[in-house]
C-alpha positions as CSV (number, residue, x, y, z in Angstrom):
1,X,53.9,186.8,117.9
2,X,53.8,190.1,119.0
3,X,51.7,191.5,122.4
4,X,48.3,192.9,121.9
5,X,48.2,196.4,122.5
6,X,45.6,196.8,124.9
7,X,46.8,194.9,128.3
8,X,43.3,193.0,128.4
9,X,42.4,190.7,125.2
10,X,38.9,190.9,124.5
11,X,36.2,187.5,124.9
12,X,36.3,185.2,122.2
13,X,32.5,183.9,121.7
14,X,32.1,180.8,122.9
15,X,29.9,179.5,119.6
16,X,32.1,181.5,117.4
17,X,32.7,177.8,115.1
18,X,29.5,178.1,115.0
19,X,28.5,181.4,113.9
20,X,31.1,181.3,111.3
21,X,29.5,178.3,109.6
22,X,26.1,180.1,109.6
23,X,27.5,184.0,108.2
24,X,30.2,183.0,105.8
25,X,29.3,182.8,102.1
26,X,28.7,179.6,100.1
27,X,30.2,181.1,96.9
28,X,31.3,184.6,96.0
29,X,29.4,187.1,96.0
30,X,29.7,188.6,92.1
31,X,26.7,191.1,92.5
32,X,28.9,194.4,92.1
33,X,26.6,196.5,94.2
34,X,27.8,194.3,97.2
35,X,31.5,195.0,96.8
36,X,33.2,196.8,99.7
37,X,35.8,199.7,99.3
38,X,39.1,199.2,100.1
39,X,38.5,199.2,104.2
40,X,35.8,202.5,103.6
41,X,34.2,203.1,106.9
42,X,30.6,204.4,107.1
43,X,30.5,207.3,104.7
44,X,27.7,209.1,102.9
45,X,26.2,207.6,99.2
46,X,28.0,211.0,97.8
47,X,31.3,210.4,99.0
48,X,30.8,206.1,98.0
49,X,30.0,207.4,94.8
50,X,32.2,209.5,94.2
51,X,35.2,207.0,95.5
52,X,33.8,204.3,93.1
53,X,34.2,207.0,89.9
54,X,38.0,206.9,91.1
55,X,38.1,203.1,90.7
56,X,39.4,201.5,87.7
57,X,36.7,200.2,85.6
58,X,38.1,196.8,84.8
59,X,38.9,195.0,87.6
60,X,41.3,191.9,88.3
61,X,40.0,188.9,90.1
62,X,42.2,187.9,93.0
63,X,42.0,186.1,95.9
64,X,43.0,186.3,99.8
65,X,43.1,183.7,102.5
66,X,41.5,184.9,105.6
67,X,43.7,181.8,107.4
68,X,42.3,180.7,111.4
69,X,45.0,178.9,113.0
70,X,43.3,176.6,115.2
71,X,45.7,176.8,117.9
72,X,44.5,174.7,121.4
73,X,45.0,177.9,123.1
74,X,43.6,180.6,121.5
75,X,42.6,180.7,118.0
76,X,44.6,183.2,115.5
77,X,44.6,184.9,112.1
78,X,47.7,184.1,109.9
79,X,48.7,187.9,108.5
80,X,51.8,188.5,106.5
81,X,54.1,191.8,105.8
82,X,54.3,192.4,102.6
83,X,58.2,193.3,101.3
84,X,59.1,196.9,101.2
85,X,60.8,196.8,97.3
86,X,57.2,196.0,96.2
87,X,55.9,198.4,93.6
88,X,52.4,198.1,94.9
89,X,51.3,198.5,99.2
90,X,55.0,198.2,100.1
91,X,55.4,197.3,103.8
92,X,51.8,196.9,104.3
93,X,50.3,194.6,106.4
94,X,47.9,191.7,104.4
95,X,46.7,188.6,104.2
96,X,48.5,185.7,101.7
97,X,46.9,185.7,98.2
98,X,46.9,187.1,94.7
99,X,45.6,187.3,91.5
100,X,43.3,184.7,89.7
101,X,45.4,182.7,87.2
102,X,43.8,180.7,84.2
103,X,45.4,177.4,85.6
104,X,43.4,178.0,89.2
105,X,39.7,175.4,89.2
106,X,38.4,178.6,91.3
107,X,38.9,181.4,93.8
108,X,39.7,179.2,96.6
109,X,42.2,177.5,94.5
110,X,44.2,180.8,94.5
111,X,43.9,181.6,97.5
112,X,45.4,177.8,98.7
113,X,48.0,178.2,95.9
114,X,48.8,181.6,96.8
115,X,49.6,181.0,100.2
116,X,52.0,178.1,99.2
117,X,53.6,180.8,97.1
118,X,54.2,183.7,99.6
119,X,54.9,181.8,103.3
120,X,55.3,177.6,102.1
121,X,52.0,176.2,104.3
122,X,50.8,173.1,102.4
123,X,47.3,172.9,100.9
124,X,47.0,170.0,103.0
125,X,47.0,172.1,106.4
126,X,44.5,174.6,105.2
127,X,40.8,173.6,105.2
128,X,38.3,176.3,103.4
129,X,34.8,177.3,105.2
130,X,33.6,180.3,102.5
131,X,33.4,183.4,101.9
132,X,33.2,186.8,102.8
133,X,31.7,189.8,100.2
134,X,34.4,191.0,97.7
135,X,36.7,194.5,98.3
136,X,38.0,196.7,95.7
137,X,41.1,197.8,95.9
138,X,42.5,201.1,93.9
139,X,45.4,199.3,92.2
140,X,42.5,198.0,90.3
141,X,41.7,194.0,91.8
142,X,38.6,193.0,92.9
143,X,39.4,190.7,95.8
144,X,37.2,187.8,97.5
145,X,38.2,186.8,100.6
146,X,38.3,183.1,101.4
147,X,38.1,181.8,105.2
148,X,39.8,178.5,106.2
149,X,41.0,176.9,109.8
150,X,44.7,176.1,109.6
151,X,45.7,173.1,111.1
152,X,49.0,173.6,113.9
153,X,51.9,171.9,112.7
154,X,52.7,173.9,109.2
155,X,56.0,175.1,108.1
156,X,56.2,178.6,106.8
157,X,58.7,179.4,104.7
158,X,58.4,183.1,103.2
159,X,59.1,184.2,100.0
160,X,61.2,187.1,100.9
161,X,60.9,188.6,97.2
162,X,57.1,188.7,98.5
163,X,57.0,188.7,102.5
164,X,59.2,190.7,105.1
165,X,57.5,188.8,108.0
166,X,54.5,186.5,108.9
167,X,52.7,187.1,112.5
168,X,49.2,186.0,113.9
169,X,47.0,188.1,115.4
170,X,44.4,187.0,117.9
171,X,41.1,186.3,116.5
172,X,39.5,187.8,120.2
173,X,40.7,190.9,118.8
174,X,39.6,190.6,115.1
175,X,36.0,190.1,116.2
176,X,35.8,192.7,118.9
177,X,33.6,195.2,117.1
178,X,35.8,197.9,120.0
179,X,39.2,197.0,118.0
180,X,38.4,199.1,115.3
181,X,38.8,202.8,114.5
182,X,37.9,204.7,111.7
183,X,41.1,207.2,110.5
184,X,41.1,209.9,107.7
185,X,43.3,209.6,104.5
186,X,44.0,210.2,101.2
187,X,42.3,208.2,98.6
188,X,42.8,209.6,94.9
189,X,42.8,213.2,95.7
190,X,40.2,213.3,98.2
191,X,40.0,212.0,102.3
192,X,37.8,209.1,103.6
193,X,37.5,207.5,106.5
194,X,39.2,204.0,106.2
195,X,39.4,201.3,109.0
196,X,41.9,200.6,111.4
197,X,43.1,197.8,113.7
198,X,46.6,198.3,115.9
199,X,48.4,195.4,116.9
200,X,51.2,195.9,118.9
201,X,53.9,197.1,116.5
202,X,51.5,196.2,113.7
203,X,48.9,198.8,112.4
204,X,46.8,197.1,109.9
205,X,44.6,199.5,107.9
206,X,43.1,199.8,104.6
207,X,41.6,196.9,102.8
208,X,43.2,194.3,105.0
209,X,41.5,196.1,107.9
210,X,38.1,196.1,106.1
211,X,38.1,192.4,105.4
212,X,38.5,192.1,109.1
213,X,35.7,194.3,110.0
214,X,33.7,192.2,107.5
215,X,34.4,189.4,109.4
216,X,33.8,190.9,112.6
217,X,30.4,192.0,111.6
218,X,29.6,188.1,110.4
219,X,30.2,186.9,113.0
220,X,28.1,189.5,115.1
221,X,25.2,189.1,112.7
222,X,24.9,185.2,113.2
223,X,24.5,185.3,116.8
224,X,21.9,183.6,117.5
């Protein structure tokens, strides 16, 4: 596991269990006015709008597992690498998951399956909590992310047709509102702002990085 980049992790909450079971989701949330935007930071209604005109109009239902290894230590988030030959976010760093198939019973069931699929952790090791608010992505899938603890003890086993590497980032950081940046690129043929978290050698942007932000911001809201 690589080093955080700043030489002092931040606090985990102590009542972060906690907070998680009262801020996550029950079910998805389906209302499209509640979708996120690919990792958008904070950006005027003009420039949202605008970004949403860029979107595909018919979006895929996928799902991503938003894994917590409950390690004894300190608690981390399972993120993968996704393989540079990949036609779509080649090299970029995500969570496991995919696209809805007819065959899954629900969204949580693709995201369990998924993750079989892409690094080998049994369904059996993986226990679901709920949900945060769905992203859209511009390749055209809307994606809801599912939270689960990880048991210790799994074996990963990558698909490397899929995955160039699996790594676990420290959940201290993921929920330390101070991790986060907001960077300019190129969406479409215009600039945003999109969100940013650097690891070590990793730099995790994009949708990936707005889902953690999500997160982040649950768990901030629930404080009691």
């Amino acid at each position: 596991m690589a080093e955080a980049a700043a030489s002092i992790s931040p606090q985990l909450p102590a009542d972060w269990r906690a907070r998680l079971s009262r801020g996550l989701l029950t079910q998805p949330d389906v209302e499209q006015e509640n979708v996120r935007l690919g990792g958008l930071a904070s950006h005027s209604d003009s420039v949202r709008a605008r970004v949403r005109e860029a979107w595909p109009e018919n979006m895929r239902a996928a799902a991503v597992l938003v894994g917590i290894v409950d390690r004894p230590e300190a608690p981390t988030l399972l993120m993968t690498v996704r393989a540079r030959h990949l036609r779509q976010h080649p090299g970029q760093i995500s969570f496991p998951g995919g696209r809805l198939e007819p065959f899954d019973a629900d969204i949580a069931a693709a995201a369990l399956r998924e993750t079989h699929e892409e690094i080998g952790i049994a369904v059996g090791f993986i226990q679901p909590l709920g949900f945060l608010t769905d992203h859209v992505v511009q390749t055209g899938f809307r994606i809801t992310p599912v939270v689960a603890m990880i048991r210790p003890g799994f074996t990963l086993n990558p698909d490397s047709t899929e995955v160039a590497d699996v790594f676990e980032l420290p959940l201290s950081l993921a929920l330390a509102i101070e991790s986060y940046r907001a960077q300019q690129r190129m969406v479409r043929d215009f600039k945003v702002d999109v969100w940013e978290l650097p690891f070590g050698e990793y730099h995790i942007w994009g949708a990936t990085a707005g889902i953690l932000m999500n997160l982040c911001e649950v768990v901030s809201r629930a404080h009691a």
